[in-house]
C-alpha positions as CSV (number, residue, x, y, z in Angstrom):
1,X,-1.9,17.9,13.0
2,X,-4.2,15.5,11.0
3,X,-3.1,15.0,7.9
4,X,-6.2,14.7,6.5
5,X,-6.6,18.0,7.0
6,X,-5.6,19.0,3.7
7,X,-9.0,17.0,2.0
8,X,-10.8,18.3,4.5
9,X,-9.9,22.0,4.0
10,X,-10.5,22.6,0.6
11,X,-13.7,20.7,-0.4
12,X,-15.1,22.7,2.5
13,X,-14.4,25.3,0.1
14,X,-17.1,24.1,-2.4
15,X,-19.9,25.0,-0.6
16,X,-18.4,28.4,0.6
17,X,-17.0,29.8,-2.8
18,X,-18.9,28.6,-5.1
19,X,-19.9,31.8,-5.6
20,X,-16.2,33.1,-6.9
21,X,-16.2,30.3,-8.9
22,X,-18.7,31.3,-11.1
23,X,-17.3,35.1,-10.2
24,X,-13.7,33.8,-11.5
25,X,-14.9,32.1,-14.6
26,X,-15.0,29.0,-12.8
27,X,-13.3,25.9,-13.8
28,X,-9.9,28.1,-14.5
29,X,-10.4,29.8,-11.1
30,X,-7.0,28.5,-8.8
31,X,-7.9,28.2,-4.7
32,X,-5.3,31.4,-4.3
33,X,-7.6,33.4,-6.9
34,X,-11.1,32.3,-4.9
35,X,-9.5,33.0,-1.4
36,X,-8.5,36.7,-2.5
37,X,-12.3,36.8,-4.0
38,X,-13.5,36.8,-0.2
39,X,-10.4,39.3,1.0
40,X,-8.4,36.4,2.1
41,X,-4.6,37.4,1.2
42,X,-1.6,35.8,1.8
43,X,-0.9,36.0,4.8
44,X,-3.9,34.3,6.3
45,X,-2.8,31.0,4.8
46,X,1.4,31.3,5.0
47,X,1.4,33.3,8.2
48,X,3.4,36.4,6.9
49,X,2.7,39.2,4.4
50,X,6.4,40.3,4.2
51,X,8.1,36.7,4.3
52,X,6.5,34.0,2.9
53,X,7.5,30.5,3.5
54,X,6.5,27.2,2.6
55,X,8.4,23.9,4.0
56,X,8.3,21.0,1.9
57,X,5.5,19.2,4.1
58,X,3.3,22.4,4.0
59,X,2.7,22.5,7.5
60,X,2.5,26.1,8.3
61,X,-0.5,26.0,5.0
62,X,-2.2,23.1,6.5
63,X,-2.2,24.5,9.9
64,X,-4.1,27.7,8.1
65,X,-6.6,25.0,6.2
66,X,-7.9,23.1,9.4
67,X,-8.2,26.6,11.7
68,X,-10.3,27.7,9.0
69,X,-12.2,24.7,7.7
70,X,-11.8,22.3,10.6
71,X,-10.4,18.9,10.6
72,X,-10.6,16.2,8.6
73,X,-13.5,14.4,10.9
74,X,-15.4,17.8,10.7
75,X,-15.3,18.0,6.9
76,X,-16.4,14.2,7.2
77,X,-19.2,14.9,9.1
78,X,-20.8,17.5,7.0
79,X,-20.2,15.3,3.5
80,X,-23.1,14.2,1.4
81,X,-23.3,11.6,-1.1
82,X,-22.5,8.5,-1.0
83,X,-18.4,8.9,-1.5
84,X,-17.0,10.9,1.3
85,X,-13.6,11.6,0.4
86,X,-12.8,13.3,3.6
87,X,-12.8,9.9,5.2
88,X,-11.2,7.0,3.4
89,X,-8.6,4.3,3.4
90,X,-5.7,7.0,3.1
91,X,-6.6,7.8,6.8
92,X,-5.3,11.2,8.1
93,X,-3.2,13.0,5.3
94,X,-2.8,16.5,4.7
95,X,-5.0,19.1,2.8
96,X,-2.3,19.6,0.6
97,X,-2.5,16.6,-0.3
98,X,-5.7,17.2,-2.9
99,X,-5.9,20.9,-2.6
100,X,-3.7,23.4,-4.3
101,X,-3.6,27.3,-3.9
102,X,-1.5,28.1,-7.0
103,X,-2.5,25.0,-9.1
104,X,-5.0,22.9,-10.3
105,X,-6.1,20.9,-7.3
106,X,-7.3,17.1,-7.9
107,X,-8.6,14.8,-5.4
108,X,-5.9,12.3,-4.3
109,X,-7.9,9.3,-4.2
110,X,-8.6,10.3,-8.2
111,X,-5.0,8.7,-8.5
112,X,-6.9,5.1,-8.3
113,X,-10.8,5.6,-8.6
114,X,-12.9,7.8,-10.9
115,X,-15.2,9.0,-9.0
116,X,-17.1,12.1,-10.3
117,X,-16.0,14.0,-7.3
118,X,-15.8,18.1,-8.3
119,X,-13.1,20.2,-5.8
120,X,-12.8,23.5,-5.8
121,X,-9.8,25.2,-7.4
122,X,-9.4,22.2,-10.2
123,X,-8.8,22.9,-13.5
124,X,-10.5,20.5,-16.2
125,X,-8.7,18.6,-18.5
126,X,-5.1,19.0,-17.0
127,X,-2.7,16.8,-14.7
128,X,-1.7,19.0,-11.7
129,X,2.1,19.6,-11.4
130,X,4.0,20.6,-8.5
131,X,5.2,24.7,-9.1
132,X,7.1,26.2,-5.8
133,X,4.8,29.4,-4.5
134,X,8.4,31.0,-5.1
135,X,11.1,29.2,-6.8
136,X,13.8,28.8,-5.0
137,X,17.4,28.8,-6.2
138,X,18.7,25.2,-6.1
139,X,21.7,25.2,-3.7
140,X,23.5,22.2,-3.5
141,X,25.1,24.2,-0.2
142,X,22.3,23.5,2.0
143,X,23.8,20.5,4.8
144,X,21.9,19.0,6.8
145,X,23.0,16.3,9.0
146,X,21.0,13.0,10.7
147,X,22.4,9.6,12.3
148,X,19.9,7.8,9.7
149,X,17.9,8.5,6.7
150,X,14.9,6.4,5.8
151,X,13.8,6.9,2.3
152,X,10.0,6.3,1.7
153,X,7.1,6.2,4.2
154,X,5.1,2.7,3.8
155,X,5.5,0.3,6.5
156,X,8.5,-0.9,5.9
157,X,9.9,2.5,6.3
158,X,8.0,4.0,9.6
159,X,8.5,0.7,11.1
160,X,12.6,1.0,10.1
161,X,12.0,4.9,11.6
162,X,10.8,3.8,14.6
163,X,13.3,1.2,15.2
164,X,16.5,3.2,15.0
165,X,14.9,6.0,16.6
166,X,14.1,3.9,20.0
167,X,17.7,2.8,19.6
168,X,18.2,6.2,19.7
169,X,19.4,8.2,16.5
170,X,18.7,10.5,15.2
171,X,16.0,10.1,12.0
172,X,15.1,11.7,9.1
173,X,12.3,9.8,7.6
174,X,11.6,11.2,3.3
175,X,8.7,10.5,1.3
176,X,8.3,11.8,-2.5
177,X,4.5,11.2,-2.4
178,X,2.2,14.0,-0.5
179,X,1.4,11.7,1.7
180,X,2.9,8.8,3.6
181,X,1.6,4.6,3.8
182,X,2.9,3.7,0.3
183,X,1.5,0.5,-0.9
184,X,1.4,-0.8,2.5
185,X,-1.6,1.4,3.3
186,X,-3.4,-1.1,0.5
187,X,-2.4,-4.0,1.8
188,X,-6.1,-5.9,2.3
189,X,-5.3,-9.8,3.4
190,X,-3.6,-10.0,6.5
191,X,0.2,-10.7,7.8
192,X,1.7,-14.2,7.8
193,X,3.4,-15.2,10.7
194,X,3.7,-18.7,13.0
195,X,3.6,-19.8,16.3
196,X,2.0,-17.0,17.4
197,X,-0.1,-16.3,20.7
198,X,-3.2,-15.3,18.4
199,X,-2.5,-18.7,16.7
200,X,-2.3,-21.0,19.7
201,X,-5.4,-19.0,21.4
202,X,-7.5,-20.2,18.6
203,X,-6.1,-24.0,19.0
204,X,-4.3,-23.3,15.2
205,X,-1.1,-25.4,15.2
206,X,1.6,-24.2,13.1
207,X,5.1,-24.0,12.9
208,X,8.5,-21.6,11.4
209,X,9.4,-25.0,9.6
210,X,6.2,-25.1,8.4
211,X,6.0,-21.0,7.1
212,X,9.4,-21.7,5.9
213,X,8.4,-24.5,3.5
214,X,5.2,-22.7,2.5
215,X,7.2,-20.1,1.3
216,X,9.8,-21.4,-0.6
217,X,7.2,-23.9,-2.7
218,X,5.5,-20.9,-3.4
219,X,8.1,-18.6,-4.6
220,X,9.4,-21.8,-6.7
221,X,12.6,-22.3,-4.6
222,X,13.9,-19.0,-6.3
223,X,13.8,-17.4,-2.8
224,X,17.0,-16.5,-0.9
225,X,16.5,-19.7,1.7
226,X,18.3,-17.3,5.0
227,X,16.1,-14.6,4.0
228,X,13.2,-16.8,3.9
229,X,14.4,-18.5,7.7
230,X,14.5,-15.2,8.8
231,X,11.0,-14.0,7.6
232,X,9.3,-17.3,9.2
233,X,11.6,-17.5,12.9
234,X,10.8,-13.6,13.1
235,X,7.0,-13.3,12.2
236,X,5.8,-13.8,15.5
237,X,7.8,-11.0,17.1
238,X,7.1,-9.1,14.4
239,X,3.3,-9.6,15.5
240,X,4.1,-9.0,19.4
241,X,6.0,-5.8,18.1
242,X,3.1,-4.5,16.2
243,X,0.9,-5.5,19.0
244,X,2.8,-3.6,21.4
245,X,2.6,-0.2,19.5
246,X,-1.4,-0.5,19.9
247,X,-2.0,-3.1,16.3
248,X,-4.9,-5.4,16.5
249,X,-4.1,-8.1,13.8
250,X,-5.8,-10.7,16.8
251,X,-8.1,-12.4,14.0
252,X,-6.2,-15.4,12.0
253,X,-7.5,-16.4,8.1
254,X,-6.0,-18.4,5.8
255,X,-4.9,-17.5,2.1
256,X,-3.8,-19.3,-1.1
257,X,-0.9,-21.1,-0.4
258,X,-0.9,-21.7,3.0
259,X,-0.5,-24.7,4.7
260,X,-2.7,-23.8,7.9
261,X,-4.2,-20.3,9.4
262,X,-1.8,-18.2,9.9
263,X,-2.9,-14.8,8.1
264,X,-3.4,-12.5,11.1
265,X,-5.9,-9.2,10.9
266,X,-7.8,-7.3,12.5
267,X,-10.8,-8.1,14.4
268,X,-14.0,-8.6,12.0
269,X,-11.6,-9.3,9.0
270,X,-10.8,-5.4,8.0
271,X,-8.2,-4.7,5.7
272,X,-4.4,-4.8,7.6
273,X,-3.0,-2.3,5.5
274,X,-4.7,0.6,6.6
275,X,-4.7,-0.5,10.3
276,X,-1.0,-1.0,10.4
277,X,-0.3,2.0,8.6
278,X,-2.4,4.0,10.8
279,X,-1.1,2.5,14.1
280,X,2.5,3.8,12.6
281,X,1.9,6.7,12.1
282,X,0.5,7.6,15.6
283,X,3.6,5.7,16.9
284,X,6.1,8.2,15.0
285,X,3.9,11.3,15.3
286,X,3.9,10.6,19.2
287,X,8.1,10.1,18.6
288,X,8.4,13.4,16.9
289,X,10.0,11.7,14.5
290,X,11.2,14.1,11.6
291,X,8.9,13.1,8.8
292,X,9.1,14.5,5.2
293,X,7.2,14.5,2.3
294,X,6.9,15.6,-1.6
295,X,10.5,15.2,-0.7
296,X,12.5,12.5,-3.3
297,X,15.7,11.5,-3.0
298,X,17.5,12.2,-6.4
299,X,21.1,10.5,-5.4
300,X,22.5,7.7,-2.9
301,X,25.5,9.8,-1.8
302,X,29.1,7.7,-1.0
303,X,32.4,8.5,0.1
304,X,35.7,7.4,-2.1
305,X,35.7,3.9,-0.4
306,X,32.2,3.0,-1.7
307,X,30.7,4.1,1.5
308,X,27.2,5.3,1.8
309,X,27.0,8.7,4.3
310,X,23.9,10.5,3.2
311,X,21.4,12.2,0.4
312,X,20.3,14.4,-1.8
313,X,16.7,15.3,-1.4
314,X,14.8,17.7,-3.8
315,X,12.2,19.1,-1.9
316,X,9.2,20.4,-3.4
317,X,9.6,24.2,-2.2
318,X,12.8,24.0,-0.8
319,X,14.9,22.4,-4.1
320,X,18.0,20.6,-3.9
321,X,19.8,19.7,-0.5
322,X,21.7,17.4,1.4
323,X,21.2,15.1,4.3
324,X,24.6,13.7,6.0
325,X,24.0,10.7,7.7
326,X,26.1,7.5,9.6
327,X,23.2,4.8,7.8
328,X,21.0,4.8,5.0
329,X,17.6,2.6,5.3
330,X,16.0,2.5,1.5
331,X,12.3,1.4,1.9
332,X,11.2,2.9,-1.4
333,X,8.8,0.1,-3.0
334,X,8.6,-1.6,-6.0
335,X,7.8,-0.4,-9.4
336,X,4.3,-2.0,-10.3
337,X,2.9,1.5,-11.0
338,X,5.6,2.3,-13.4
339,X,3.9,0.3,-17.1
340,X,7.3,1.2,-18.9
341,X,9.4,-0.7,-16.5
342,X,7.0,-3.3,-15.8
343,X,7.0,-3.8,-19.8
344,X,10.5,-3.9,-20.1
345,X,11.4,-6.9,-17.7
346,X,7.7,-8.8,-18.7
347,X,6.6,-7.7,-22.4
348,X,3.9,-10.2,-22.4
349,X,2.5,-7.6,-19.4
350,X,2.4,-4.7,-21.4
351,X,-0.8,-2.4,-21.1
352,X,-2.3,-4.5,-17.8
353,X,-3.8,-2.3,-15.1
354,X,-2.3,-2.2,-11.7
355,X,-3.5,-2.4,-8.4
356,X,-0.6,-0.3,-6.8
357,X,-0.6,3.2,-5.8
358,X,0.8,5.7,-7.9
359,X,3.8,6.1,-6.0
360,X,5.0,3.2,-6.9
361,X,7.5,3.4,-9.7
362,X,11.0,1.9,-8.7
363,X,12.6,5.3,-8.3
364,X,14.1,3.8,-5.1
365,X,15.3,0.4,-7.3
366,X,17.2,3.0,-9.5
367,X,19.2,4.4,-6.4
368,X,20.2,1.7,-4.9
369,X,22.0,0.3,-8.2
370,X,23.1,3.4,-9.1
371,X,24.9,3.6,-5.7
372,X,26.4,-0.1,-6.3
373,X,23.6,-2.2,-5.2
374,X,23.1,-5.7,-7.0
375,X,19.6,-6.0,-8.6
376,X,18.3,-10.0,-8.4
377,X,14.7,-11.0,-10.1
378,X,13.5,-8.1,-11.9
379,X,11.7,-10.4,-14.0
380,X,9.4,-11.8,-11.5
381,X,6.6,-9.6,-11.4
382,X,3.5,-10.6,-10.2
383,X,0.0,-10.8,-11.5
384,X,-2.7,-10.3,-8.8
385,X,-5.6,-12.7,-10.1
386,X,-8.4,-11.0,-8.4
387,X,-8.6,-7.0,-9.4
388,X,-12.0,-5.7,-10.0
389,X,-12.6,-5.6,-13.5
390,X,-12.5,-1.7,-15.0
391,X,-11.1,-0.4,-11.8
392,X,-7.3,-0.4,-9.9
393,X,-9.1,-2.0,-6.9
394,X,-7.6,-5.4,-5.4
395,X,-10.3,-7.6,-3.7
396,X,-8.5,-9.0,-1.6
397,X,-7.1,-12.8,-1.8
398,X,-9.6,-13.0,1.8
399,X,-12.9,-13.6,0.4
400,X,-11.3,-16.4,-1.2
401,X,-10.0,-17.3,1.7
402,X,-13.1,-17.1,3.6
403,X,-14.9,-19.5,1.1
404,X,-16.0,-17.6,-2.4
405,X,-15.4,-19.7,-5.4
406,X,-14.4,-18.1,-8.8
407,X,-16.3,-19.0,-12.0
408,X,-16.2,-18.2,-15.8
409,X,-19.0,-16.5,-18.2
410,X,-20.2,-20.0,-18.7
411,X,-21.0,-20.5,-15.0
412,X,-18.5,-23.5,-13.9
413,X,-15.7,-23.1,-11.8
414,X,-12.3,-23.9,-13.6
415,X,-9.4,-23.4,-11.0
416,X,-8.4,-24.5,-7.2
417,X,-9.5,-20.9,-5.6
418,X,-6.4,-21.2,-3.0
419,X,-3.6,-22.0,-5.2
420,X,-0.8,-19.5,-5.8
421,X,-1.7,-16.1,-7.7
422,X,0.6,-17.1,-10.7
423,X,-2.0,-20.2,-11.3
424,X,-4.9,-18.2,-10.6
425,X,-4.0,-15.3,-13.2
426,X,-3.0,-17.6,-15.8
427,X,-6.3,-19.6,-15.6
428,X,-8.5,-16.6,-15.6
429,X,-6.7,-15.3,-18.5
430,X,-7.7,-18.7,-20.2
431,X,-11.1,-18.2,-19.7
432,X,-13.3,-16.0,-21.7
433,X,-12.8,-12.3,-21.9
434,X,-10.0,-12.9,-19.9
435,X,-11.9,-12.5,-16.5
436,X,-14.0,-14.4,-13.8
437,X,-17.1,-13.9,-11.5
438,X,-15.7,-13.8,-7.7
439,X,-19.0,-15.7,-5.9
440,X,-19.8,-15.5,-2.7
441,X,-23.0,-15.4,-0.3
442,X,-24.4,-13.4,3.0
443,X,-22.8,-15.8,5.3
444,X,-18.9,-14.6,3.6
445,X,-19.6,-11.3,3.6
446,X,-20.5,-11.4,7.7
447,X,-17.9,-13.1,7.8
448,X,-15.1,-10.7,6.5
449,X,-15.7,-6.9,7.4
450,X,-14.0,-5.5,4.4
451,X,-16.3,-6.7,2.0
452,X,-18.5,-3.7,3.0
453,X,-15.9,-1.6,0.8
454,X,-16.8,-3.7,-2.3
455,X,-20.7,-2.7,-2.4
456,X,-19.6,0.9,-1.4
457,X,-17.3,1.0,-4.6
458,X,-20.4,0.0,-6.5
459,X,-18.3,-3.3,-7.6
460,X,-20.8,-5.9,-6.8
461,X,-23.9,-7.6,-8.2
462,X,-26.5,-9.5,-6.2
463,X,-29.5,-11.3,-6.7
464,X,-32.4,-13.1,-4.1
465,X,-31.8,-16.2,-5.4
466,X,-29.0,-17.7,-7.7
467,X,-31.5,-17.7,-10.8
468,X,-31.3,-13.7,-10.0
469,X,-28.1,-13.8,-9.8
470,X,-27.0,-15.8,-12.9
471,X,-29.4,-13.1,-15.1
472,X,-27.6,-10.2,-13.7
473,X,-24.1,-12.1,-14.4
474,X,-25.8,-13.1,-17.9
475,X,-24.1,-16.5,-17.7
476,X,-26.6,-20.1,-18.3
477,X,-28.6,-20.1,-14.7
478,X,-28.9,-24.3,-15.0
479,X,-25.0,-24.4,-15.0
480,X,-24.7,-21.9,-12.4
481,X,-26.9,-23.9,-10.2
482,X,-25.1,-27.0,-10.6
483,X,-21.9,-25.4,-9.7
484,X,-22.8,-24.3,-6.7
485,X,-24.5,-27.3,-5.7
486,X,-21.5,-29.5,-6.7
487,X,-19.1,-27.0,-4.7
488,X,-21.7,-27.4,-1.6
489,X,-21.7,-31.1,-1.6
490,X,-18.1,-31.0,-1.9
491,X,-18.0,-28.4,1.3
492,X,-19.7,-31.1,2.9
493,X,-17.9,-34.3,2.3
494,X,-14.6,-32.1,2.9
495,X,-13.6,-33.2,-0.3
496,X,-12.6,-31.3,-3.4
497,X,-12.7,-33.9,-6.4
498,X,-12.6,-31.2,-9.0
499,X,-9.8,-28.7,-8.0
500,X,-8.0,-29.9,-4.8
501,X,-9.0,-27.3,-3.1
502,X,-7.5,-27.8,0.6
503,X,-9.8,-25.6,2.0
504,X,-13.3,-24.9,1.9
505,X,-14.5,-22.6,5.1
506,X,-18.4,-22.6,4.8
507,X,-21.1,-23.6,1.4
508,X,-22.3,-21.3,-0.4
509,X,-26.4,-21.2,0.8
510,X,-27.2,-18.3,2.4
511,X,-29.6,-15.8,0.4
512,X,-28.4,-13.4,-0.8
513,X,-26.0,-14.0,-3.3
514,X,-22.9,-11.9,-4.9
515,X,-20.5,-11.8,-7.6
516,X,-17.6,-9.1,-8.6
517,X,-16.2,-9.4,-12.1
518,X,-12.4,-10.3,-11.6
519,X,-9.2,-9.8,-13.9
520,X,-5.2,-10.3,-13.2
521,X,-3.5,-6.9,-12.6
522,X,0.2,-5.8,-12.0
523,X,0.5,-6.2,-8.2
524,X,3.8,-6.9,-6.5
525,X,7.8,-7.2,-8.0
526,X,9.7,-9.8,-6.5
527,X,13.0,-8.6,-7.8
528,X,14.9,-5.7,-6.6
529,X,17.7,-5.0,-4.7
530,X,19.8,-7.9,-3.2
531,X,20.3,-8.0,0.6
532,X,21.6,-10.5,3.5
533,X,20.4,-11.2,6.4
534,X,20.9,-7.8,8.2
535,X,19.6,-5.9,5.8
536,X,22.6,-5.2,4.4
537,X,22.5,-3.8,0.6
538,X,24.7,-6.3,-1.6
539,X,27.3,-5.2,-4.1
540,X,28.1,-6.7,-7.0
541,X,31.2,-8.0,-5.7
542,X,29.1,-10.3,-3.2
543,X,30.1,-7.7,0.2
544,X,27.8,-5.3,1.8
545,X,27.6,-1.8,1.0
546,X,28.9,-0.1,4.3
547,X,26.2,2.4,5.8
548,X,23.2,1.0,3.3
549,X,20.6,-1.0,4.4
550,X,17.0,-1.8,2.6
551,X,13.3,-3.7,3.5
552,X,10.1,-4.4,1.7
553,X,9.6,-4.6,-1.9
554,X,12.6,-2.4,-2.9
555,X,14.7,-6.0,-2.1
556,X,14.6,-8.8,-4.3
557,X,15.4,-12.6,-2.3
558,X,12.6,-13.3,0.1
559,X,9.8,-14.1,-2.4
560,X,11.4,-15.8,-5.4
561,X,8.7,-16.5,-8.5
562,X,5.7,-15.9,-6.5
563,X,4.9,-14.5,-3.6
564,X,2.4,-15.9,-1.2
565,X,-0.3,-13.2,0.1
566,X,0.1,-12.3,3.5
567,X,4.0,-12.3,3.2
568,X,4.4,-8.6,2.0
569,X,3.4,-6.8,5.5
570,X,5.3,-9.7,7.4
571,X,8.3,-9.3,5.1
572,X,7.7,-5.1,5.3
573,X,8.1,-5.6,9.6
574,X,10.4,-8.2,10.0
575,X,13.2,-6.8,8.0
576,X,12.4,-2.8,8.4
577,X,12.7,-4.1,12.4
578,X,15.9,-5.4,11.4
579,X,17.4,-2.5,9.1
580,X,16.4,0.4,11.3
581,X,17.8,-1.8,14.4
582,X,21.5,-2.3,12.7
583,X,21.1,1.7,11.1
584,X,21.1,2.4,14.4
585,X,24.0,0.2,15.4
586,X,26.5,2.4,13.5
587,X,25.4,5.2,15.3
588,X,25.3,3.7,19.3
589,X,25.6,0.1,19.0
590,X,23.2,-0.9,22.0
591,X,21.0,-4.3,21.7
592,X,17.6,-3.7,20.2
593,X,14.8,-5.7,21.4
């Protein structure tokens, strides 16, 4: 089934009950109230008038949305307008996902952008809650049992799923959000990783030593140096792994704080995030891999020797249950979405936007310590320097990359572009109104498909010429000129007096000519849960955790201070490869390749 079903299914419904709407006194009007308008009961979307049922992934009801309304491509194709929220980033995820029968429904992607997108069945002015069709009783009674449980759906998680389950457990794979990717399906930049074949096609020379010592400079030596040795001598295999399961991440850029290129994406420059997540998903669906979501884990649960063997899951219709289980994977995310936390650890952050998705609010972080996991670098949170100003949307560290400069209101650049996002934030937060002008020209944006999204977000300004430009910007049009001319002759010498920029891909000459207004945002935590080199959770007592294992941002070690763009999806493969390979070692120990 495609997931994305669910969007597509209900603002299908705009056009053919409008008419209820207005019939139902409109706006207060739920999607169960305009379906029994047109003499559409129950049954027709829970299959049964005499029992009805509802699993917590609302299969059954999304099966009933797409034979009705089509799929998520057909609702595509009939969209007008110029945001089609049918097809999107979040790639296929269920009707359900936006579209509620017995509450207010809200588009999902509503969660980050503010579009003025109406949907049938919403309810203006409130925040939809999740309310079970038919309440359940709770019973802790309910026992299920699995060989491993993966808790939360990004990369790191599918890719842990995958692993074990082509080792051959048994998996149970839980998501709390209505839909799976996490902040993986965000990731824009690309995946670090060296010595690979992409790399060597393209005559790039690099080097694990070389990754290794990026790395560490960048996350200030904080980082765990065996995690950090395992990240760089498994990248490429992590790349050959991905590419096997049908990834294209053959194109190779370069961002802040790398040596050399070694960023690898997908062909044109798209985003990775999306590709990756997508390419997982397929890989698991075609698995049959037991996937789960609006189902959170409440509690880690343990034996009397401190063992970990299984969960407790509160499912949206279902309600409290258990999942017995031989491993525990915890791929659950960080906690940039969650302002309390984030303010807690870093005051000085308090009130800052975030680029994360909404899921992403340390619930996982909470577990793991609460099950006897040791937590490491909570205070290193990271500010992403490039967010679009007034929005949640991260452009990505790329365009940079592929050779726009930043300047301030005055017109002059003030910072190396490619230096580490800690530098970059705190000198745009120097600068006037606390923000920057990303510039770039036609040749970057040909050269870096993803761009495309920025003008389709409405987050760009242009002009003919740079005189145009600098009038739209408002900033003096003399100083903008001279700074670009400088940064051009400096292109050409290959020499960066100013900043030290190592890097400068291409001038900036080519008619037209673009700037997005840029501020620092909440984007990544470094700290989390502490883990060795198997993916072992740590206690406090300095031994593993027996039956718990964890990957991607929930763990604190590989990044340090600071970590270097690119490294999240490598560090999200690399060790969910790892922790779903040694889940699955308690279960059948057999060699995973």
């Amino acid at each position: 089934m495609k997931t994305f079903g669910r969007s597509i299914v209900l603002l299908g419904l705009l056009a053919i009950l409008l008419p209820c709407v207005t019939a139902l006194a409109g706006e207060s009007a739920l999607l169960a109230d305009l379906h029994k308008a047109k003499q559409i009961g129950c049954a027709e979307c829970h299959g049964s008038a005499k029992k009805i049922t509802v699993d917590d992934s609302e299969k059954g009801v999304n099966l009933s949305c797409i034979g009705c309304h089509g799929t998520l491509d057909t609702m595509s194709a009939k969209a007008k307008g110029h945001i089609n929220p049918h097809k999107s980033h979040l790639g296929e995820i269920n009707c359900t996902a936006c579209h509620s029968g017995h509450n207010s429904s809200q588009a999902y992607c509503l969660k980050c952008h503010s579009y003025d997108m109406p949907i049938p069945g919403s309810v203006s002015g409130t925040v939809p809650t999740v309310v079970p069709l038919k309440a359940k009783k709770r019973d802790k009674k309910q026992v299920e049992t699995a060989d491993v449980v993966v808790i939360g759906a990004g990369a790191a998680g599918m890719t842990a799923a995958i692993t074990a389950h082509d080792a051959g457990a048994k998996v149970i794979l839980l998501e709390k959000q209505p839909i799976t990717g996490g902040n993986s399906m965000l990731a824009a930049g690309g995946m670090n990783a060296a010595e690979t074949t992409f790399q060597s096609a393209k005559g790039i020379k690099d080097s694990v030593e070389l990754m290794y010592q990026d790395t560490m400079k960048g996350g200030k030596n904080m980082n765990d140096p065996a995690l950090v040795r395992i990240l760089a001598q498994n990248s490429a295999g992590s790349v050959a792994w991905l590419t096997s399961l049908g990834a294209d991440i053959s194109d190779v850029g370069r961002m802040a704080g790398a040596s050399v290129y070694r960023t690898h994406r997908p062909t044109g420059g798209n985003a990775v995030g999306a590709h990756i997540v997508s390419v997982l998903r397929k890989n698991a669906a075609d698995r049959k891999i037991d996937i789960r979501v609006n189902s959170a884990v409440v509690k880690i649960i343990e034996d009397n020797k401190g063992r970990v063997t299984g969960v407790e899951v509160n499912g949206i219709h279902r309600g409290l249950y258990t999942i017995k289980a031989k491993a525990v994977v915890l791929t659950a995310g960080g906690f940039s979405a969650n302002p309390e936390k984030v303010a807690y650890y870093r005051p000085e952050f308090k009130g800052m936007t975030t680029s994360n998705q909404p899921g992403a609010t340390g619930d996982g972080l909470d577990l793991g310590a609460k099950a006897g996991g040791e937590l490491k670098d909570m205070k290193e949170i990271q500010i992403h320097p490039t967010v679009a100003a007034g929005s949640r949307i991260l452009i990505t560290e790329a365009v940079r990359g592929n050779g726009a400069i930043l300047i301030n209101h005055e017109g002059k650049r003030f910072v190396n572009e490619l230096t580490t996002r800690d530098k970059a934030s705190e000198a745009i937060l120097n600068q006037t109104g606390k923000s920057a002008y990303m510039i770039f020209d036609e040749g970057i944006r040909k050269s870096l498909k993803q761009i495309d999204g920025y003008f389709h977000l409405d987050l760009v300004k242009e002009g003919a010429t740079l005189k145009e430009l600098a009038a739209a910007l408002k900033v003096p049009v003399d100083t903008l000129e001279a700074t670009i001319e400088t940064y051009n002759k400096a292109v050409d010498a290959k020499d960066d007096a100013e900043f030290k920029r190592p890097d400068m891909p291409r001038a900036l000459r080519t008619a037209k000519y673009y700037a997005i207004e840029v501020k620092p945002g909440v984007h990544y935590t470094m700290g989390g849960l502490r883990i060795n080199t198997s993916s072992q959770v740590m206690a406090k007592d300095g031994k593993p955790i027996a039956g718990f294992f964890a990957a991607g941002e929930v763990t604190g070690g590989v990044h340090g201070a600071n970590r270097l763009g690119g490294n999240s999806i490598s560090e999200t493969i690399t060790f969910g490869r790892i922790a779903g390979s040694n889940a699955a070692q308690l279960v059948k120990p057999k060699a995973v390749k």
